[in-house]
C-alpha positions in Angstrom: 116.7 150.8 174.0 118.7 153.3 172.9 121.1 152.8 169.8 124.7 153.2 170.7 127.2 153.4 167.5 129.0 150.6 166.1 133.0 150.7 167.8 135.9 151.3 165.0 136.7 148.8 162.6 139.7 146.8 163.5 142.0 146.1 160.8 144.8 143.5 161.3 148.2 142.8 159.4 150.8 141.2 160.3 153.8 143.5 162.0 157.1 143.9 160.0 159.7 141.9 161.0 163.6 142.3 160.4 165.6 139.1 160.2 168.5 138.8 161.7 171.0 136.9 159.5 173.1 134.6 161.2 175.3 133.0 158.6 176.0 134.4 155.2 174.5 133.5 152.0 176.8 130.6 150.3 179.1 132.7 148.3 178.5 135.7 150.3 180.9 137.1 152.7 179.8 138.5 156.1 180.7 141.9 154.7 181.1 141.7 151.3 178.7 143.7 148.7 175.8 141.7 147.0 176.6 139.0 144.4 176.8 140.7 140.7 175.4 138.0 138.1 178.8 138.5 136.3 180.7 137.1 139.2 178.0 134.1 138.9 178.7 133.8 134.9 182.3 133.9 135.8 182.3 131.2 138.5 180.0 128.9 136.3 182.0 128.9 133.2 185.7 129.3 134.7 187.6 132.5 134.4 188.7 134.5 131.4 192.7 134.9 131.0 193.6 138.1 133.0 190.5 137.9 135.2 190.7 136.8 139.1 188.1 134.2 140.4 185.5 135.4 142.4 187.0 134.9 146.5 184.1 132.1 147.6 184.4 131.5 151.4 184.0 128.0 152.6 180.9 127.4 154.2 180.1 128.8 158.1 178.4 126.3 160.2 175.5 127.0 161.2 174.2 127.0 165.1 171.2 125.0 164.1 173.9 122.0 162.0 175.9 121.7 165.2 172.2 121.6 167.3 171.6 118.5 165.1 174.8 117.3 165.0 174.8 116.9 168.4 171.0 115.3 168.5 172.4 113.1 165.9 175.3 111.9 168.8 173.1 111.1 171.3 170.3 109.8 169.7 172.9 107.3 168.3 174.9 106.6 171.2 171.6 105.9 172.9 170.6 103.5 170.1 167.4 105.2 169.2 168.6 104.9 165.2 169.6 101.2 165.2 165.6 100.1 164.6 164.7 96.6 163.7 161.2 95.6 161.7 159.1 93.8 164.4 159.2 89.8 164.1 156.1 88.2 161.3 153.1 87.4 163.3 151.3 84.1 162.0 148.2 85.4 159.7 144.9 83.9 161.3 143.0 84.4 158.2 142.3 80.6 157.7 141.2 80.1 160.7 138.6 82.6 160.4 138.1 81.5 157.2 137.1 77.9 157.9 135.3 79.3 161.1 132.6 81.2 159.0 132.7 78.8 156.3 131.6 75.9 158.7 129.0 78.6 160.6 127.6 79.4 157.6 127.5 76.3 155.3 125.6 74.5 158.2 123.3 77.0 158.7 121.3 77.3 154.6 122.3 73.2 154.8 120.0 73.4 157.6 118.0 75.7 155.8 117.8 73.2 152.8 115.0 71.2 154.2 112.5 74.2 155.3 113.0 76.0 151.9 116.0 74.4 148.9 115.8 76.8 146.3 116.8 79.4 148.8 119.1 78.4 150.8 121.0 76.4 147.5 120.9 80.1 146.4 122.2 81.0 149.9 125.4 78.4 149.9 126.7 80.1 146.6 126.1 84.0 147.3 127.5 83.1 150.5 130.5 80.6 149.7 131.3 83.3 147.1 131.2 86.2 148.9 133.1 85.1 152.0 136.0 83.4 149.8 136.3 86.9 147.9 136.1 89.0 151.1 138.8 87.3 153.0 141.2 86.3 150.4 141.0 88.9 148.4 139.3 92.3 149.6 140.9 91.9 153.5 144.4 92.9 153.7 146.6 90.7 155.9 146.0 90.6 159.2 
């Protein structure tokens, strides 16, 4: 085979963007001059006799506020925010409870005449382990 070179190393970046700004910065008007940090000081601590207060704009609304605002409208007139937690279900712990508590007490009782020491053992790891499991480690269900 004959050895063919290796192509160019590709180098990636990501490609400068320019932002359009659609609403000014608050404070900022759409052609005003940057914001000096003595017209901050000024509007922070009041004005100084003789001085005029900095000319703040009121806000511009934004296209994406009245986007919402309108999402807002018809997600209420359709009811979607009016939401209600669903009804309590009855907890069927107990049930399952005395189910495996029956199951398995009968079974080492059973198991007390083939072996006693066992399945006494058996009754209390188990009757233990059970009560702890479902009343305590399960959440409710």
């Amino acid at each position: 085979m004959h050895d063919e070179p290796d192509p160019p190393r590709r180098h990636y970046q990501f490609k400068e963007r320019e932002f359009d700004r659609v609403n000014p910065r608050a404070g900022e008007a759409a052609d005003s001059a940057p914001i000096d940090i003595n017209d901050l000081y000024r509007s922070a601590n009041g004005t100084r006799p003789g001085m005029k207060p900095p000319a703040i704009p009121p806000p511009v609304d934004n296209d994406v506020l009245a986007i919402l605002r309108e999402n807002h409208a018809r997600a209420e007139a359709a009811g979607l925010n009016a939401i209600t937690p669903p009804p309590k279900r009855k907890s069927k712990r107990l049930r399952d409870y005395l189910v495996l508590m029956v199951a398995g007490n009968a079974y080492f009782i059973a198991g007390l005449y083939i072996n006693p020491v066992f399945a006494g053992a058996g009754l209390v790891l188990f009757n233990i382990s059970v009560t702890w499991i479902i009343w305590v480690v399960m959440d409710k269900y």
